[in-house]
Structures are given as structure tokens and as C-alpha cells.
C-alpha positions as CSV (number, residue, x, y, z in Angstrom):
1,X,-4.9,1.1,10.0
2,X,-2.9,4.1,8.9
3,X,-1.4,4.1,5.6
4,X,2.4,4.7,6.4
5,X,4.2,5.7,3.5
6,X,7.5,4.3,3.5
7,X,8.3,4.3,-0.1
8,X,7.4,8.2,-0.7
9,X,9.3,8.9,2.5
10,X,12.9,6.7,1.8
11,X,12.4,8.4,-1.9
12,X,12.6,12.0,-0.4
13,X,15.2,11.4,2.0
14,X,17.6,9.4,-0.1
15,X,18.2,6.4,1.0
16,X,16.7,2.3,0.4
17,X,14.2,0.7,2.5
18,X,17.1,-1.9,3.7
19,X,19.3,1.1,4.7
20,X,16.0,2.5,6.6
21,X,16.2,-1.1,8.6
22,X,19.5,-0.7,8.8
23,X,19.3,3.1,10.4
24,X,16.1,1.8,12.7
25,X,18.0,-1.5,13.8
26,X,15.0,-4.1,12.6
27,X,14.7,-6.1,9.8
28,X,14.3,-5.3,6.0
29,X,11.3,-7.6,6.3
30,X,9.7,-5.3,8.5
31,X,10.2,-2.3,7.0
32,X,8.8,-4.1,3.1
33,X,5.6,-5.0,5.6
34,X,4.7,-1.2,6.7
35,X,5.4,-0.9,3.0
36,X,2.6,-3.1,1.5
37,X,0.7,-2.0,4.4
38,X,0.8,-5.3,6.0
39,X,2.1,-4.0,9.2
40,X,3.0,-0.2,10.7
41,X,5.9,0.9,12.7
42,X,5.1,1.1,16.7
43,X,4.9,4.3,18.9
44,X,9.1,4.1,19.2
45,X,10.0,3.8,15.7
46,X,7.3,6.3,14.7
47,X,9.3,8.7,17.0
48,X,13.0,7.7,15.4
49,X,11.1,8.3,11.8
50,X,9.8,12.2,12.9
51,X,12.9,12.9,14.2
52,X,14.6,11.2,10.9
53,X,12.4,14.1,9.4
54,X,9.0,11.7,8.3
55,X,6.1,14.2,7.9
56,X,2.5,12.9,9.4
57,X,1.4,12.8,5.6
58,X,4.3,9.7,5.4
59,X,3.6,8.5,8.1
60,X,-0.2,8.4,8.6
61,X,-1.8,8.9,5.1
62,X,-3.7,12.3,6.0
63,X,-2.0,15.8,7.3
64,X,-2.1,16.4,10.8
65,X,-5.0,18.7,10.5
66,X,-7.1,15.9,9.0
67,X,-5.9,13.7,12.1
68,X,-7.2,16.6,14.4
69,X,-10.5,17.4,12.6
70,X,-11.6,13.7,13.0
71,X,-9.8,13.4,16.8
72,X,-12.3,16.3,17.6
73,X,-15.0,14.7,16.1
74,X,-14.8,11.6,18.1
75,X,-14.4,13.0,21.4
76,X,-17.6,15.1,20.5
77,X,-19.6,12.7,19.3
78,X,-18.2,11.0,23.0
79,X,-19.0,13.8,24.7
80,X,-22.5,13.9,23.7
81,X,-23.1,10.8,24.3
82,X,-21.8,10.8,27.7
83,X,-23.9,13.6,28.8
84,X,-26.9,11.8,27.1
85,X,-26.2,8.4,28.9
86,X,-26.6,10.7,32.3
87,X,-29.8,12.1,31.1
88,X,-28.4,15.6,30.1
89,X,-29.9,16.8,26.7
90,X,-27.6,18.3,24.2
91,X,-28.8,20.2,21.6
92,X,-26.1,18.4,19.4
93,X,-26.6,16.6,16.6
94,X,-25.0,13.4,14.8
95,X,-24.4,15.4,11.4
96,X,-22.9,17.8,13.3
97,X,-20.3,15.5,14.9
């Protein structure tokens, strides 16, 4: 699960968690669960909080490069084995995933 953090990013722009809830239109509860980490936002109030200025860092615990580096890894590591399951040899190997 990503580690959204919600108090670094209300600390940065101003404002409380409860008027976060408020600006998003759900409940304080909510927005103290992404907080402990209990819960994270969904794909529609991930896009309100980027627009509200939330860096992928806030939001997702690692800088969008990171995210890409290991998005890249995994389709690779797919990749390879797709082509092994259909008999093709790659001259891939798992460290180099």
C-alpha cells in the first residue's frame, strides 16, 4: 500500500486535515485513515489532491522516478517471462530485472 502523506502535505499547504475533508467533500474520518495509513484516497480524490498541488512524494511515499524505475522493472521481468512461457530464450536475467 502506498504511503500517502497527508500530514506533510496539509502542513505545506496550510490548512487542517478536517478542512482537507471539508475541501474534498468526505469525512474527517477518512482523511485521519489515509493518515495512519489505514486507508488511501481512490483514483478521484488522488486527482482533486494533484490538482490541490500534492506532489507524488505526498502522495505515494517515493518520487515519481522511483514509481517508474520499478514500473519498468515489472513489465520487464513480465516481458521475459512472456516470451519464456512461449519457448523464446531471452538472454535476460532476474538480477537484471
Amino acid at each position: 500500500m502506498p504511503k500517502f502523506r497527508i500530514k506533510e502535505f496539509v502542513a505545506r499547504i496550510g490548512i487542517t486535515q478536517k478542512e482537507l475533508a471539508d475541501k474534498l467533500n468526505v469525512k474527517p474520518e477518512t482523511v485521519y485513515k489515509w493518515a495512519s495509513g489505514s486507508n488511501t484516497p481512490v483514483y478521484d480524490i488522488i486527482y482533486l489532491l494533484k490538482k490541490m498541488g500534492a506532489t507524488d512524494y505526498e502522495l505515494f511515499g517515493e518520487t515519481f522516478a522511483e514509481q517508474e524505475e520499478f514500473y519498468k522493472r515489472r513489465v520487464a521481468m513480465a516481458t521475459n517471462r512472456f516470451l519464456e512461457d512461449l519457448g523464446i530464450k531471452t538472454n535476460m536475467k532476474k538480477e537484471e530485472l
